[in-house]
VEXDREN-2710 file (C-alpha; in Angstrom, 1 decimal):
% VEXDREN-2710
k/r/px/py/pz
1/UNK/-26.5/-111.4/-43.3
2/UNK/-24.6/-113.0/-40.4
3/UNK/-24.8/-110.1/-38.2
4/UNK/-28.9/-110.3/-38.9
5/UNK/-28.8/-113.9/-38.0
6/UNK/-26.9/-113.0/-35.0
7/UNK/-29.4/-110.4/-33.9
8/UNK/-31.8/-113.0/-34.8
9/UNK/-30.6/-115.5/-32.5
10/UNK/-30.2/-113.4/-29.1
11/UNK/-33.9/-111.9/-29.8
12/UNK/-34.8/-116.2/-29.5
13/UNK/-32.6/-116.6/-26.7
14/UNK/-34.0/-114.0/-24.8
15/UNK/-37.8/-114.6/-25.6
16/UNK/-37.0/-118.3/-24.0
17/UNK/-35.8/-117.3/-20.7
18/UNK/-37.6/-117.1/-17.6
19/UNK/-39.8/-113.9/-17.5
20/UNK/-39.6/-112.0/-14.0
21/UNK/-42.4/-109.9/-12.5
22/UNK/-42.3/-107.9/-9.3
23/UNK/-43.3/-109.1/-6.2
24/UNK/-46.8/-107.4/-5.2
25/UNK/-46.8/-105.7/-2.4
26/UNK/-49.3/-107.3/0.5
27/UNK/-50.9/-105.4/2.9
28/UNK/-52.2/-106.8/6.0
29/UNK/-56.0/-105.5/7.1
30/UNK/-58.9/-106.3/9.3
31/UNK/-62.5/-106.5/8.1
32/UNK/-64.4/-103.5/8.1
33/UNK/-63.7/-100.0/6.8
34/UNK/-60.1/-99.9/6.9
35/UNK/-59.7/-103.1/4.6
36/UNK/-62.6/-101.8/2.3
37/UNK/-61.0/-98.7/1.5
38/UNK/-57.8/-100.1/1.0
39/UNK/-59.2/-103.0/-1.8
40/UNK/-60.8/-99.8/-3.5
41/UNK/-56.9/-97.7/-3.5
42/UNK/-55.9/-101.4/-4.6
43/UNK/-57.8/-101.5/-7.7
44/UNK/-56.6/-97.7/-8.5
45/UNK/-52.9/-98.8/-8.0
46/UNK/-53.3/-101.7/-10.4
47/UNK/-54.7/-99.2/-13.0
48/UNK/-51.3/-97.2/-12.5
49/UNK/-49.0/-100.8/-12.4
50/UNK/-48.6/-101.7/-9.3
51/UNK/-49.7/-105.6/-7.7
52/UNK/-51.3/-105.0/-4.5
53/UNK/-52.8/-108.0/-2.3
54/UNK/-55.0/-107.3/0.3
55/UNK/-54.1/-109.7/3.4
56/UNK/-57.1/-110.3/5.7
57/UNK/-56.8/-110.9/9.3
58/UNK/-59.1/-111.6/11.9
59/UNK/-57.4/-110.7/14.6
60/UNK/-54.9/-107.1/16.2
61/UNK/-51.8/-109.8/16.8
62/UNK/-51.6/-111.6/13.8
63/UNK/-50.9/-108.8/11.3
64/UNK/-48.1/-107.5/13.3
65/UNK/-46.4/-111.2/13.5
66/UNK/-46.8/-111.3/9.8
67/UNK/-45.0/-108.0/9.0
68/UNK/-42.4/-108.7/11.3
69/UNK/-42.2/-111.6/10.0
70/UNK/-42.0/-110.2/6.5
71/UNK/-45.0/-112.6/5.2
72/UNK/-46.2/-109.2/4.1
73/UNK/-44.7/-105.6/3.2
74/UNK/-47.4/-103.4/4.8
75/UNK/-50.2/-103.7/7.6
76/UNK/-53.2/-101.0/7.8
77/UNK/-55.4/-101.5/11.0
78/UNK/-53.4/-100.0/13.9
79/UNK/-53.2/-96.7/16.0
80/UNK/-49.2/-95.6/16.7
81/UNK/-50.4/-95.9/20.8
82/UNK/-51.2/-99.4/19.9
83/UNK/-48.2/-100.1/17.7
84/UNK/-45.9/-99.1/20.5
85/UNK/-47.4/-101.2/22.9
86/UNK/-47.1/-104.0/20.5
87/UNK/-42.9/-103.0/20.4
88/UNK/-42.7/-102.6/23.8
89/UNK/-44.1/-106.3/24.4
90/UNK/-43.0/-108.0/21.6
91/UNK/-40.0/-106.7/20.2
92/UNK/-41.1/-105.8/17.0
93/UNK/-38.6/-104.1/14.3
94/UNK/-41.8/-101.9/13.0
95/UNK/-42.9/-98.3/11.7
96/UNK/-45.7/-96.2/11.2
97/UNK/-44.6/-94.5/8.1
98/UNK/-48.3/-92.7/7.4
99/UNK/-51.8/-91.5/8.3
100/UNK/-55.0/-93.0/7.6
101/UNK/-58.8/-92.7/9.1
102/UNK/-58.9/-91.9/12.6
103/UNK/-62.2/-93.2/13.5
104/UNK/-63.6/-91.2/15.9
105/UNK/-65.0/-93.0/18.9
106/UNK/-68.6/-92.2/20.9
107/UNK/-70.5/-93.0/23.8
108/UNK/-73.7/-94.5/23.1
109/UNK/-76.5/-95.4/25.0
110/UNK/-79.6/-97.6/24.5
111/UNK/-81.7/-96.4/27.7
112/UNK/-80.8/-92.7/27.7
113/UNK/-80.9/-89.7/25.1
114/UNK/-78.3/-87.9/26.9
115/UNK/-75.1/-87.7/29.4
116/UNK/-77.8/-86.2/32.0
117/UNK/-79.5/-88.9/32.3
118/UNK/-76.8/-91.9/33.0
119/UNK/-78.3/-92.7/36.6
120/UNK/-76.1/-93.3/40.0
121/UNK/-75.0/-96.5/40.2
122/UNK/-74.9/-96.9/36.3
123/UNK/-72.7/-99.4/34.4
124/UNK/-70.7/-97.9/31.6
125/UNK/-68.5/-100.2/29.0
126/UNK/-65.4/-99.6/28.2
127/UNK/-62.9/-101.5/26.2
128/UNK/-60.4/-104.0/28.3
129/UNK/-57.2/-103.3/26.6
130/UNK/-54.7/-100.7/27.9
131/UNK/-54.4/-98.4/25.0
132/UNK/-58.5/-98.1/24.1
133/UNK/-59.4/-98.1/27.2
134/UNK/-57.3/-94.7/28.3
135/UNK/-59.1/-93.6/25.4
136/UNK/-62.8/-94.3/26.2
137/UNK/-61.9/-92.8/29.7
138/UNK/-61.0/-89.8/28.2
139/UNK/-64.0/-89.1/26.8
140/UNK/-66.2/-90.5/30.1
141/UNK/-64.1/-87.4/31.3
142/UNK/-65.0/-85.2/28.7
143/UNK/-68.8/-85.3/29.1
144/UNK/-68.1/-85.0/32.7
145/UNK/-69.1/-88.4/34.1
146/UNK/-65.3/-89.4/35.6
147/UNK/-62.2/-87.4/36.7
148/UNK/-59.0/-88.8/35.6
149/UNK/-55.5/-88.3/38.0
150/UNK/-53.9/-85.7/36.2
151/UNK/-51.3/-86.9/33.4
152/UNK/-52.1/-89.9/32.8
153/UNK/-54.0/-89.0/29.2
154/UNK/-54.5/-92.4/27.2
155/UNK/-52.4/-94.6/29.1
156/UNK/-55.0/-94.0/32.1
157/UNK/-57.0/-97.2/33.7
158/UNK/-60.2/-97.5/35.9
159/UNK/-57.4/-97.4/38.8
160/UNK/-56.8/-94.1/37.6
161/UNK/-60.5/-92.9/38.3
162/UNK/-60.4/-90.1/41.4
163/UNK/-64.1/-88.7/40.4
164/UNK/-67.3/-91.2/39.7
165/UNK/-69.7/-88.7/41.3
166/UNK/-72.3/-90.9/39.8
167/UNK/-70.5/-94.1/41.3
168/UNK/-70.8/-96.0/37.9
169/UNK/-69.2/-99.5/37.8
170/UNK/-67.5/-100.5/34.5
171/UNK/-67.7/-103.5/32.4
172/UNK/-64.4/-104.0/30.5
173/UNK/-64.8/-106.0/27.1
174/UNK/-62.7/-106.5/24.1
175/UNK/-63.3/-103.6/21.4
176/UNK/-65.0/-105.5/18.6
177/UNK/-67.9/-106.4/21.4
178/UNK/-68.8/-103.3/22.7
179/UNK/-71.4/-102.6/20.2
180/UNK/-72.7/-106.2/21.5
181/UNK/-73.4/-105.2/24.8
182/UNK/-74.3/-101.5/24.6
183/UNK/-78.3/-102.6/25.3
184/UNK/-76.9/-104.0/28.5
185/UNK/-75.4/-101.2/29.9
186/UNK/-76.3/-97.3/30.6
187/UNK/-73.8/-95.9/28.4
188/UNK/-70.3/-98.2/26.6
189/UNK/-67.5/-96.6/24.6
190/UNK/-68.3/-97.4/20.8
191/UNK/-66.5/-97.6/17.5
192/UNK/-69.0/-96.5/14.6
193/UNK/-67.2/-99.0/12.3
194/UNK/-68.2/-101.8/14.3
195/UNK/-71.1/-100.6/15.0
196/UNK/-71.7/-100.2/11.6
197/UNK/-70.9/-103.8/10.3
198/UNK/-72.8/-105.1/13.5
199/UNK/-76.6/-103.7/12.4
200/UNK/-77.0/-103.6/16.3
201/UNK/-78.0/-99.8/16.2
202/UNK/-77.1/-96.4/14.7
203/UNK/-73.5/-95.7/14.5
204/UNK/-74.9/-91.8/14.7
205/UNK/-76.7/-92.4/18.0
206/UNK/-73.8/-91.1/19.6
207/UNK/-74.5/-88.9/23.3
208/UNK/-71.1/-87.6/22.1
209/UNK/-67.8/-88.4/19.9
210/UNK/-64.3/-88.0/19.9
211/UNK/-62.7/-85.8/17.0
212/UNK/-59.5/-84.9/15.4
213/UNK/-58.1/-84.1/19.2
214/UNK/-57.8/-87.7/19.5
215/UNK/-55.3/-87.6/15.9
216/UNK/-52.7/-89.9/18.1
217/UNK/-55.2/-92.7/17.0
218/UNK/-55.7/-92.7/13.7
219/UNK/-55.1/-95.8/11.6
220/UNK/-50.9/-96.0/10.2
221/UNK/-49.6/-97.3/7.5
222/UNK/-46.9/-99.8/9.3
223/UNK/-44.0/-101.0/7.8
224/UNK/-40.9/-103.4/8.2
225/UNK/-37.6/-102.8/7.9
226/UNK/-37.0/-104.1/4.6
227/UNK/-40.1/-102.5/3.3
228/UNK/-39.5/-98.6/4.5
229/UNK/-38.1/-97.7/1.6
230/UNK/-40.0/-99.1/-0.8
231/UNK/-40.9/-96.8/-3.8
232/UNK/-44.5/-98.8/-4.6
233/UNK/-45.3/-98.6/-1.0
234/UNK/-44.5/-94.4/-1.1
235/UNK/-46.8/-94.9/-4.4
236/UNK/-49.8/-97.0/-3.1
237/UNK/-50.0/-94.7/0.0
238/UNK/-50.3/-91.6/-2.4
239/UNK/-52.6/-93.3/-4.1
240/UNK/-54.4/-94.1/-1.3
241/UNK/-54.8/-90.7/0.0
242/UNK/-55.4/-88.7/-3.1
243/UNK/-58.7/-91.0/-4.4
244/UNK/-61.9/-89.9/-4.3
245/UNK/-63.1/-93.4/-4.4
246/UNK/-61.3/-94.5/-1.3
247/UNK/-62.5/-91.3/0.7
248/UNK/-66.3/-92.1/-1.1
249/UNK/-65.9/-95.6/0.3
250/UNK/-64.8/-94.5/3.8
251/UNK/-67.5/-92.2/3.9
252/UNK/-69.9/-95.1/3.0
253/UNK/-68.3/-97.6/6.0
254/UNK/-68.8/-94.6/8.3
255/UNK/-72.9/-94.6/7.8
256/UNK/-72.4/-91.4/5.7
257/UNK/-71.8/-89.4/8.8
258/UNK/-68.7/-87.0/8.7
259/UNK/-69.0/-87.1/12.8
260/UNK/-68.0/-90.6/12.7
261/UNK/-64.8/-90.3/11.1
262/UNK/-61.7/-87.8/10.3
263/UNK/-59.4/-87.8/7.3
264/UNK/-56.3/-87.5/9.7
265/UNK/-54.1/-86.9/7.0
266/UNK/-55.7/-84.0/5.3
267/UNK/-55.4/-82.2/9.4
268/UNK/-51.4/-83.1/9.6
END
C-alpha cells in the first residue's frame, strides 16, 4: 500500500512540472520558389515530428545577419559564390552544408526572337552585383555576343569584356528588377522565378538558358556553427529532397518548364 502511494505521488509530481518541447528549427527564405518549396517539405517534416518555421525575408542581407546571429538555425536562398562573398565581407561564421534548386538563368528578349538579331549598338541588362553579374556575362559569352579575358569565369565584370563586336552598352540593375526592365532593353539576363512571380512575360521566352554547368549556383542549405550538427536539420533536408510534393511544387514555381530549373542535388 505505501509503496503504491509512493508511486502515486511522483506520477502527480511529475504531471505538475513544466512540460519542455523542442525548439523548432527556423529557416530563413525569400519569396518565391525557394520559400514555397520549403513551406511544402515543412508540412511533410511536421507529419514525421519535427517544428519547422519558415522565416521570411525580403531582402539577400538580412537572412545571413539572422543566422549569424543565430535568430534562426538554417537559411535557404543563397548560391555558395554568393555566400562566400558574404564571408569575405562580413565575417560571417557560416556553411553551406547542402544542395537545392539551381535555377537556371536565360537571356530574354522583348524586341528579338533570337541572339542574331541583338543589333549594333544594343543595350543588354545585366545584374549589378559582383557574383550574378560574372554569371550573366558568361552566358552573353556563350551565345557569342561578348568575349571574356580568359580566367576570370564568374568573378568577371563589364571591365573584363575584350570582345563587344556588336558594341552593346550594358545596363546594370539589381537581380529582382531585371524582369522589370527587359521591354527596355534588346536583350537582359533573367531569372525564370522572378519572372515568374512578376506576370511581366514568359519565363520560357528564353533566346537561351544556363544549365547544370552553372551547378556552383544552386541554392544551399546554410548553416551556423551551433546548428551544423543538428540531427533535425540532417532530417528536414532529407526530407526535403526526397518529396515528390516539394519537387511537384518546384516544378510548378518554374512555369512547368524543366529548362528553367535543375534539381542540383540529384546531378552531385
Amino acid at each position: 500500500m505505501i509503496k503504491s502511494l509512493q508511486t502515486l505521488a511522483a506520477a502527480l509530481a511529475l504531471s505538475i512540472l513544466p512540460q519542455t518541447h523542442a525548439a523548432p528549427i527556423k529557416i530563413g527564405v525569400v519569396p518565391g520558389a525557394y520559400a514555397d518549396s520549403i513551406t511544402v517539405a515543412a508540412q511533410e517534416a511536421k507529419a514525421q515530428g519535427l517544428d519547422i518555421e519558415v522565416v521570411e525575408f525580403t531582402d539577400w542581407t538580412t537572412p545571413n545577419v539572422a543566422l549569424n546571429a543565430g535568430d534562426i538555425d538554417l537559411n535557404y536562398f543563397q548560391h555558395e559564390p554568393f555566400l562566400q562573398d558574404a564571408i569575405q565581407k562580413q565575417g560571417f561564421k557560416l556553411t553551406g552544408i547542402d544542395t537545392g534548386i539551381l535555377a537556371n538563368i536565360g537571356l530574354y528578349s522583348l524586341k528579338h526572337t533570337s541572339v542574331d538579331q541583338v543589333p549594333e549598338g544594343g543595350k543588354a541588362a545585366i545584374a549589378n552585383d559582383p557574383v550574378n553579374q560574372g554569371r550573366g556575362l558568361l552566358l552573353l559569352e556563350k551565345v557569342g555576343l561578348i568575349k571574356l579575358r580568359d580566367g576570370v569565369g564568374f568573378l568577371g565584370t563589364v571591365d573584363d569584356i575584350i570582345e563587344n563586336p556588336k558594341k552593346l552598352t550594358f545596363v546594370e540593375v539589381e537581380g529582382p528588377q531585371l524582369a522589370r526592365i527587359t521591354g527596355d532593353v534588346d536583350v537582359a539576363q533573367g531569372y525564370p522565378h522572378f519572372i515568374v512571380a512578376s506576370k511581366a512575360f514568359d519565363p520560357s521566352s528564353g533566346l537561351a538558358y544556363s544549365g547544370i554547368e552553372d551547378a556552383r549556383f544552386a541554392i544551399r542549405f546554410v548553416a551556423n556553427e551551433n546548428s551544423l550538427n543538428n540531427p533535425d536539420i540532417k532530417k528536414f533536408i532529407e526530407i526535403y529532397q526526397n518529396s515528390d510534393a516539394v519537387k511537384a511544387d518546384i516544378h510548378r514555381a518554374f512555369s512547368n518548364d524543366n529548362r528553367l530549373y535543375t534539381l542540383a542535388w540529384l546531378r552531385k
